[in-house]
N, C-alpha and C positions, 0 to 999 in steps of 0.2 A: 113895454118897458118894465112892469113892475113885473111881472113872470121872470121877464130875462134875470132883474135883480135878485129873486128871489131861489131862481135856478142854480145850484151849485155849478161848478164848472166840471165839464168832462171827465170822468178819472178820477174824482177826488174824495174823498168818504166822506161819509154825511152822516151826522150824529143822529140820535135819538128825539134831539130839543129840533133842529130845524127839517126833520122829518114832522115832525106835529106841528111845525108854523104852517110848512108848504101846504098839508093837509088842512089846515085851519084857515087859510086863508082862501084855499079853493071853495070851503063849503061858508063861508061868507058872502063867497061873492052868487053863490045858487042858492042858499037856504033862505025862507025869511026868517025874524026875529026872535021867533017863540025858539023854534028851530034849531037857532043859532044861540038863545041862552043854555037851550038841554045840552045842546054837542060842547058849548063850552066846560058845562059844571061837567062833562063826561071827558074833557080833556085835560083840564085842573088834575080832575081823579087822577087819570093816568100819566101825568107828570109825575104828582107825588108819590103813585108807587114806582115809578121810573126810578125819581132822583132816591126814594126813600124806601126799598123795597121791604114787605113785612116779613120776607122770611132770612134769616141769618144761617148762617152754617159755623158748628162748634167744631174744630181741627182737632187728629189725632192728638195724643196727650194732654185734652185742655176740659173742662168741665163747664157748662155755662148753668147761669141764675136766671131765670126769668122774673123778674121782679112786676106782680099785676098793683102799680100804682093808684088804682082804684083802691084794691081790696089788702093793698099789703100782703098777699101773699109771694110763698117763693117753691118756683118749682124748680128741680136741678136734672139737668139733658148730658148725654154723652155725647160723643163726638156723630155728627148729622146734623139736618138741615133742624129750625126751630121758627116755629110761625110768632112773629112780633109783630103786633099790631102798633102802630104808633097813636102816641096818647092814650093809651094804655097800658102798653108793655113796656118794661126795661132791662133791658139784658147786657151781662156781662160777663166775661167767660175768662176763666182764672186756669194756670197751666198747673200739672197735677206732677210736670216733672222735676227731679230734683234742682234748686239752683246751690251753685257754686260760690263761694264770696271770699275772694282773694286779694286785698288792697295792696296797691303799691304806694312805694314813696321812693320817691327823685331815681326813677325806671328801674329800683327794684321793690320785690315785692316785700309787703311787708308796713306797720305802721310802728310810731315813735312813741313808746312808753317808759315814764317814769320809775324808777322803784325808789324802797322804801325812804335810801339813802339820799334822793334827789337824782340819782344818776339816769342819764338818758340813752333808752339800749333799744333796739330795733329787731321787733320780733314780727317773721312769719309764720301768717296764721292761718289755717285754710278752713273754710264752714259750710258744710253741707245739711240744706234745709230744704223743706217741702210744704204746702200746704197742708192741714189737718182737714182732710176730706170729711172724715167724721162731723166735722163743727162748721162747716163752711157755710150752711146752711141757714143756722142759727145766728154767725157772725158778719155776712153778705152786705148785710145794711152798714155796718161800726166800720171796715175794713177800710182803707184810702184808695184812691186809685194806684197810688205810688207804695206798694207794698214794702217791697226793698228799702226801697230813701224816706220811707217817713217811720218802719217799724223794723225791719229786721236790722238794717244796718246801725242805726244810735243804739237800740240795746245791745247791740256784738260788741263797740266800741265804750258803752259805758261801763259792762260788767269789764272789759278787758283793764281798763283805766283802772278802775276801782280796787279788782282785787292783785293787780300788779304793782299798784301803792303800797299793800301792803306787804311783800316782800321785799327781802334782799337781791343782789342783783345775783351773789353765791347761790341763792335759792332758787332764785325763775331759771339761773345757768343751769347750774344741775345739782343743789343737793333735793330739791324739794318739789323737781319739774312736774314730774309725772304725778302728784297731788295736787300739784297750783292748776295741771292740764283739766285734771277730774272736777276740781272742784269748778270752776269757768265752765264744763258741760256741764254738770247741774246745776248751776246760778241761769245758763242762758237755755235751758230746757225746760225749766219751767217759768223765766218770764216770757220764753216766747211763744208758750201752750199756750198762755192765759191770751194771747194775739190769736189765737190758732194756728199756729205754726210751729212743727215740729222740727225738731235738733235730729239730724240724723249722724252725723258726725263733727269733731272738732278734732284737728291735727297743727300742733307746736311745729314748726318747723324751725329754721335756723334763727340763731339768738345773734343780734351785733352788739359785742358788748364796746365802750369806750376805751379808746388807746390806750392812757395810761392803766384803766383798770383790767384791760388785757395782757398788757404786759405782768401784771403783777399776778396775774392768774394765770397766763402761761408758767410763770414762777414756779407759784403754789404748785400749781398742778403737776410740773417735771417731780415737786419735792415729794407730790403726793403717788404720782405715778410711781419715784423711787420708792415709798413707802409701801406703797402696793405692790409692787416688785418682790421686795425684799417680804414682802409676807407673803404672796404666793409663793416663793425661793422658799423658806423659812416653810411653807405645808409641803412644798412638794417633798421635800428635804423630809419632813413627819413620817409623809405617806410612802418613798423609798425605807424610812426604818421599818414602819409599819409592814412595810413591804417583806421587806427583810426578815422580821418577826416575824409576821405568817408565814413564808416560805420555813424558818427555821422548825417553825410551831408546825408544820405540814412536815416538813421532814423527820421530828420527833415521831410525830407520831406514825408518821410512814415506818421509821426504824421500831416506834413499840407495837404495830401492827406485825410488822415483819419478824420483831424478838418472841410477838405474842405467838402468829403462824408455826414457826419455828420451833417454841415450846411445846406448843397442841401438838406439831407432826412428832415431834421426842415423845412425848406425853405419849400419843396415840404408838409410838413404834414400841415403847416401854412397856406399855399393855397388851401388844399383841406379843414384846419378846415374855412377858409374865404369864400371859397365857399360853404363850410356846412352851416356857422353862414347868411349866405346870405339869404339863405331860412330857417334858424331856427329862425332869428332875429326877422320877419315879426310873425312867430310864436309865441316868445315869448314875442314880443310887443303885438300880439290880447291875450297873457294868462296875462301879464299884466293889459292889458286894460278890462279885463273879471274880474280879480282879483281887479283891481279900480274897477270898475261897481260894482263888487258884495261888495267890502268893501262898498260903499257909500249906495248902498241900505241897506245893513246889517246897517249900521252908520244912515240913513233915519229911518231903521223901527226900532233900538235902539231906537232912539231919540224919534220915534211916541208913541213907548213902555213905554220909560220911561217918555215923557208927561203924556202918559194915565195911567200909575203908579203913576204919581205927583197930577195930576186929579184927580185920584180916591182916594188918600192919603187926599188931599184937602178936597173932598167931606166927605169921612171916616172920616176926623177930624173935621172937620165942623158940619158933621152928631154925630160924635161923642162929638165938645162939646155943641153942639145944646142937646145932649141929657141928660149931666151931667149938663147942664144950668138949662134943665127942673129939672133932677133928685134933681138936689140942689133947685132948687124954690120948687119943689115938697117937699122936704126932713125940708127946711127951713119952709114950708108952714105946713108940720106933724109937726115940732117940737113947731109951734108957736100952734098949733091946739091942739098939745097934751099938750104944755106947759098951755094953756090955759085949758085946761079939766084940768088936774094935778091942776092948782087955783084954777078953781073951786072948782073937789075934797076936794084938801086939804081945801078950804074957808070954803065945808059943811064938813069933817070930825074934822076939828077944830070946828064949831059950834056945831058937835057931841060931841067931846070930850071935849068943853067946857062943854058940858051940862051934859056929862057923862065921868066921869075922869077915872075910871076902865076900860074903853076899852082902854087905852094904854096901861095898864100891859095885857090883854089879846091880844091886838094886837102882844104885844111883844113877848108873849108865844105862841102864832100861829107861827110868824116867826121863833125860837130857837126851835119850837119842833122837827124837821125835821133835826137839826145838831147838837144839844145839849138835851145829855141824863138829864144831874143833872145841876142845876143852884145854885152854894154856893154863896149865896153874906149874906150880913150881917144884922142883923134885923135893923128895923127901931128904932130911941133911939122916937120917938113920938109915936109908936105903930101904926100906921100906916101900907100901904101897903110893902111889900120889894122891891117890884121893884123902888121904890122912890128914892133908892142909884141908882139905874141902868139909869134912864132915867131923874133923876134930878127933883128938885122942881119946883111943878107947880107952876102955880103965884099967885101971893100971891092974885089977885081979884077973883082966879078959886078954893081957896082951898075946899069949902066947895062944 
């Protein structure tokens, strides 16, 4: 009966503790006493290291202390197995990875601080800390078990209190954020060296400010916003003149660069025509002086030309009234020569016609017969010749 009792039942797992009874019970009932004290103090042992084993294991990211409570000292293990004696060793194994500390209030994040005004605003705060491995050593013994809820957390929450009393609520909002943020990591990075625990970061997140004082800060801030507005309006407004300015001041001087070019190329064309003109000048002085030359001879042999044109006009008029001098002595010298025959003539045909009066009517009719067919004139009232009316009465000594 007591086997059967002491038998688990078919199928069922059977611990570590009623494995050492069954075994305990069988060498009781075969050993005798002496026997049976040895096997017992040998199964005490092996309970205790059962229930209490002396080797530990340290987990990635965690660093353990073995603390030799005899002698006070401390040795420090990385992650692996670690031999604990008990009643003698004490061990404790601290985690090396960053923690986080982010508090809420009424399911958001974030805790309820004062400022300076009294005013109650609700700021989220985020904190990332670590252990100071360096000093963990030296501080193993001082440290709580509650690292977090007996050290890091009350000093996060007192420096916060503290130095957010001392602002404005304009200030923690945003004129003086990013100061009050600075100053909170260094107030909590070095009280929480002097713990062994390092500040690896600290991040402001969103600010709840109260109703009415948001309204009035929405306010401000449109007014400010307008302000800021109108002065970025008002620079950019600057920076288009400015703009404007350079470009003009870039175009000056683009045009005195280009008037400058421009000059240089005149300049330089000037010098090459002054060095042209240097040896063209000499040139056009001997075509000058070719061109006087040849004007004065041309001017010389005019002048000899129209002498011997003048000369010979001289001569030609000379010669010629030398010649109408003769022709008129000649001409005057016939008319006297013929005037004088003509006296004569007429002396002798007046002696003729003195002496014979009918050759003037025959004379007469010589000359008319050649342009006059019929002569009417009127008879003589004397009986006489007709031509008597024509040529008039002879004289009265010549009648007969």
């Amino acid at each position: 009966m007591e086997n059967t009792e002491l038998t688990p039942r078919a199928g069922a797992p059977r611990s570590r503790t009623e494995k050492a009874a069954e075994l305990l019970k069988t060498g009781l009932q075969r050993l005798p006493l002496r026997r049976l004290t040895i096997l017992g103090a040998l199964c005490l042992g092996i309970y205790g290291v059962a229930a209490h084993p002396p080797v530990q294991t340290v987990a990635r990211g965690e660093t353990g202390l073995r603390t030799n409570q005899w002698t006070g000292g401390v040795d420090r293990f990385r992650e692996g197995s670690v031999l604990v004696v008990p009643g003698i060793h004490a061990m404790r194994t601290f985690s090396l990875r960053d923690q986080v500390y982010r508090p809420e209030r009424d399911g958001e994040p974030g805790l309820t601080f004062q400022s300076i005004e009294g005013l109650s605003l609700g700021v989220d705060f985020t904190v990332r800390y670590a252990l100071d491995t360096d000093r963990l050593t030296t501080l193993a013994r001082a440290l709580p078990d509650d690292i977090d809820g007996e050290i890091v957390l009350p000093i996060i929450q007192g420096v916060l209190h503290k130095t957010f009393s001392r602002y404005t609520v304009r200030e923690i909002f945003s004129a003086r954020r990013q100061e009050i943020q600075s100053e909170i990591a260094r107030e909590l990075q070095t009280r929480l060296a002097g713990d062994g625990v390092k500040l690896k970061d600290l991040a402001i997140g969103k600010i709840d400010l109260p109703p009415d004082y948001l309204k009035g800060m929405e306010k401000m801030l449109a007014a400010e916003l307008a302000s800021e507005q109108m002065k970025y309006t008002l620079e950019l407004k600057e920076k288009e003149v400015r703009e404007s300015e350079l470009r003009a001041e870039a175009d000056k001087v683009k045009r005195e660069k280009y008037a400058q070019a421009t000059a240089q190329e005149q300049i330089i064309a000037a010098q090459a025509q002054a060095e042209a003109m240097k040896h063209i000048l000499p040139f056009k002085e001997k075509q000058i002086r070719q061109r006087e030359l040849e004007a004065d001879a041309e001017k010389a042999a005019r002048i000899r030309n129209a002498q011997a044109a003048a000369e010979a006009r001289r001569i030609e008029a000379e010669a010629e009234a030398d010649s109408r001098r003769k022709l008129a002595d000649a001409e005057a010298y016939r008319l006297d020569q013929v005037g004088k025959v003509n006296s004569e003539q007429m002396a002798r045909e007046g002696a003729i016609l003195a002496r014979s009066p009918l050759l003037i009517q025959k004379t007469l009719a010589e000359k008319l017969s050649d342009k006059v067919q019929v002569i009417i004139a009127p008879p003589g009232t004397n009986g006489r010749f007709i031509g008597e009316n024509l040529v008039g009465k002879l004289p009265a000594g010549r009648e007969d």
